[in-house]
Each structure stands twice: as C-alpha cells, then as structure tokens.
C-alpha positions in Angstrom: -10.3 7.9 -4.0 -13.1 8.5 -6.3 -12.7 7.7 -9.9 -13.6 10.6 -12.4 -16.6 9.5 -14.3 -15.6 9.2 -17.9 -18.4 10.4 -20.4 -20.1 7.3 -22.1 -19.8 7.6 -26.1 -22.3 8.9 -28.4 -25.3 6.1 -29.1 -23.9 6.8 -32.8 -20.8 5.2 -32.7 -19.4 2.0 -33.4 -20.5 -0.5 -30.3 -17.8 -0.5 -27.3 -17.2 -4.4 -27.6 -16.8 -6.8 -30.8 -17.9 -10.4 -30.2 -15.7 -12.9 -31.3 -17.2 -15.9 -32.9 -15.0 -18.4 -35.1 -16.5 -19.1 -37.8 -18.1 -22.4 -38.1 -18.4 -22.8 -34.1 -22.0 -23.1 -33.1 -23.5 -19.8 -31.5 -24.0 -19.9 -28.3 -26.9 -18.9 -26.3 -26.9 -16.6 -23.2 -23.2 -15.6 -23.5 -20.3 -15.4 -26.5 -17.2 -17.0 -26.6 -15.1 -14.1 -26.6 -15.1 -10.2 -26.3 -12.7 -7.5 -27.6 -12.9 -3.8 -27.4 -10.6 -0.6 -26.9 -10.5 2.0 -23.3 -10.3 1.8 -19.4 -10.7 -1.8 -18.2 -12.7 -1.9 -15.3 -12.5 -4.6 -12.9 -14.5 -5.6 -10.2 -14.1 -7.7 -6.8 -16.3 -10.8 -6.4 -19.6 -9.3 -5.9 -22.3 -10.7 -3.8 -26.2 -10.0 -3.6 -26.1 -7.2 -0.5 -27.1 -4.2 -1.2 -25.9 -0.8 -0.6 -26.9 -1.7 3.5 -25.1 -5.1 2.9 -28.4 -6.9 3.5 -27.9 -9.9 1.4 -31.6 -10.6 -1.0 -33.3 -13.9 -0.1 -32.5 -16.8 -3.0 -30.7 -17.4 -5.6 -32.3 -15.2 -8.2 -32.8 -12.3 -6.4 -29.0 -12.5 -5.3 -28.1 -12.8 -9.2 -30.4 -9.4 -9.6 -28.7 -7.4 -6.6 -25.1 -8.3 -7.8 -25.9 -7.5 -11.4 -27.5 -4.4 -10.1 -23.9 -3.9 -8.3 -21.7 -4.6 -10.9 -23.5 -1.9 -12.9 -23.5 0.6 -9.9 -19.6 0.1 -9.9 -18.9 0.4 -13.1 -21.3 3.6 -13.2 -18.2 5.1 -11.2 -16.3 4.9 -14.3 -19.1 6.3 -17.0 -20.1 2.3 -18.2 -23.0 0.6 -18.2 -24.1 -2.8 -19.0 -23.0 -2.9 -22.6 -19.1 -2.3 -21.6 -19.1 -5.8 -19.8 -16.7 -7.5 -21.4 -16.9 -10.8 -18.6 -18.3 -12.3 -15.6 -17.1 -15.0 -14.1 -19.4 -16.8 -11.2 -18.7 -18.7 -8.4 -21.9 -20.8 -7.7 -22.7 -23.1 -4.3 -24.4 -25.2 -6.1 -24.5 -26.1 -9.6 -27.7 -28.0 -9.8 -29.2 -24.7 -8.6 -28.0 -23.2 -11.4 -29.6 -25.5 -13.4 -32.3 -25.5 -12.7 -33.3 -21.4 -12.3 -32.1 -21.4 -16.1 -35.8 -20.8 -17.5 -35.8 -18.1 -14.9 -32.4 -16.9 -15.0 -32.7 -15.3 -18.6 -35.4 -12.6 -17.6 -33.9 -12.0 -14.3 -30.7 -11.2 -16.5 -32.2 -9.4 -19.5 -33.9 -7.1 -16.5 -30.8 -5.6 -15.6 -28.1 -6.2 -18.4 -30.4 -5.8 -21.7 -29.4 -8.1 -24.6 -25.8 -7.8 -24.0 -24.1 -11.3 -23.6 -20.6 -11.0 -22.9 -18.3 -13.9 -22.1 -18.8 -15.5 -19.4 -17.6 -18.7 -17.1 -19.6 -20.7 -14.0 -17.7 -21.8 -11.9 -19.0 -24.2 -8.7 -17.4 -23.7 -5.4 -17.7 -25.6 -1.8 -18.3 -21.9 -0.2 -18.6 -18.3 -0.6 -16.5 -16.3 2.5 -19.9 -14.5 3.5 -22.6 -16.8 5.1 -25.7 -16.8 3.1 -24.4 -15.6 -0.2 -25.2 -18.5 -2.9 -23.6 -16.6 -5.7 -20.5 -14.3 -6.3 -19.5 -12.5 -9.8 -16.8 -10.8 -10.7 -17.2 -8.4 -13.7 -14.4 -7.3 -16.2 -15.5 -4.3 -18.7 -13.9 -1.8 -21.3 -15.7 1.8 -21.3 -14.2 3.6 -24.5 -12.1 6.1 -24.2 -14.2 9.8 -25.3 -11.5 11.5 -27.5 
C-alpha cells in the first residue's frame, strides 16, 4: 500500500513543530528537549545506512548520512521533510565512537536535516541485527494537516 502524499504547508505559515524549552533549563545544543506540533504522525522502523540497493556505506559517518538521507526518503512518502521530525532515537555500537565523530557529526547532520534539531535520544547497544551496520535511527515526525 502506498500512502497518498499529503501536500506540505505553505513556507508562510506558522512552523509544523514548537520546541519546548522550560524556562530556566540551559539550551541545549544539537537537539531540544522536547517537540510538539499538530497532523499525521509518521513513524519509521530502525533505519540503517543501506541504500536503496541495501549496500550498507562504509563508517560511521557516512552510515549517519545514508540513514538520515532514508528517514527523509520515507517520510517524503507522506509530503514531510526534515523540519516535520519531531524525534530520533539512535541505537549506537559504540558510544566512544560517537564521541568522538561529534566535531564531525554536526556538518554531516546539518547536510541533510538543515538547522532543525528535534528531540532526540542515543542510546548504546551490544549489536545491531544486520552485520556491518554501526548505527540505527528511528524517526518519529508530524506533517501538518493541509486544510
């Protein structure tokens, strides 16, 4: 079943998502401590760095790129882009990696998702199911409804 794409809202309206900061918490940097907005939640599996061949990209950042690159491709199927993500959570093999591509992490990111930090959790795992992956994320986003 193919999902009807659902027309993305004029660039003149009010943004998709509000980001919920309490007041007097320190802002963070690189993703917000909470996201609210109105329309079709999208969900998607635990995505890995394959592309559309399911050849899975050689280290750690380029995996990041080809599964942020997927997210987007799947929630293109339901008129969203990058602004409607709401979440990711990722499931990381290693920590310390993690780490330590963070002064490389933030272009890699900005590349494909713009400026738009939603919330977001790391999460470090003993394995991924699919040999050779390093890095899985699941998206969660809310594409307004188009009255």
């Amino acid at each position: 079943m193919t999902a009807s794409p659902i027309p993305l809202r004029p660039a003149t309206e009010a943004p998709a998502l509000t980001t919920l900061q309490p007041p007097g918490w320190k802002k963070p940097k690189g993703y917000a401590n909470g996201m609210a907005g109105r329309g079709t939640v999208v969900m998607t599996g635990g995505l890995i760095g394959w592309d559309e061949n399911e050849v899975l990209a050689e280290g750690f950042l380029p995996q990041v790129e080809q599964i942020l690159r997927n997210i987007l491709a799947v929630l293109a199927e339901a008129g969203g882009g990058p602004e409607h993500v709401a979440r990711l959570t990722w499931y990381v093999r290693s920590v310390d990696t993690y780490r330590a591509c963070l002064p490389e992490l933030g272009p890699v990111y900005r590349r494909v998702m713009g400026r738009h930090f939603p919330a977001m959790a790391l999460v470090g795992v003993a394995d991924l199911v699919e040999p050779g992956a390093l890095v899985e994320i699941e998206a969660t986003a809310i594409v307004p409804d188009v009255a």
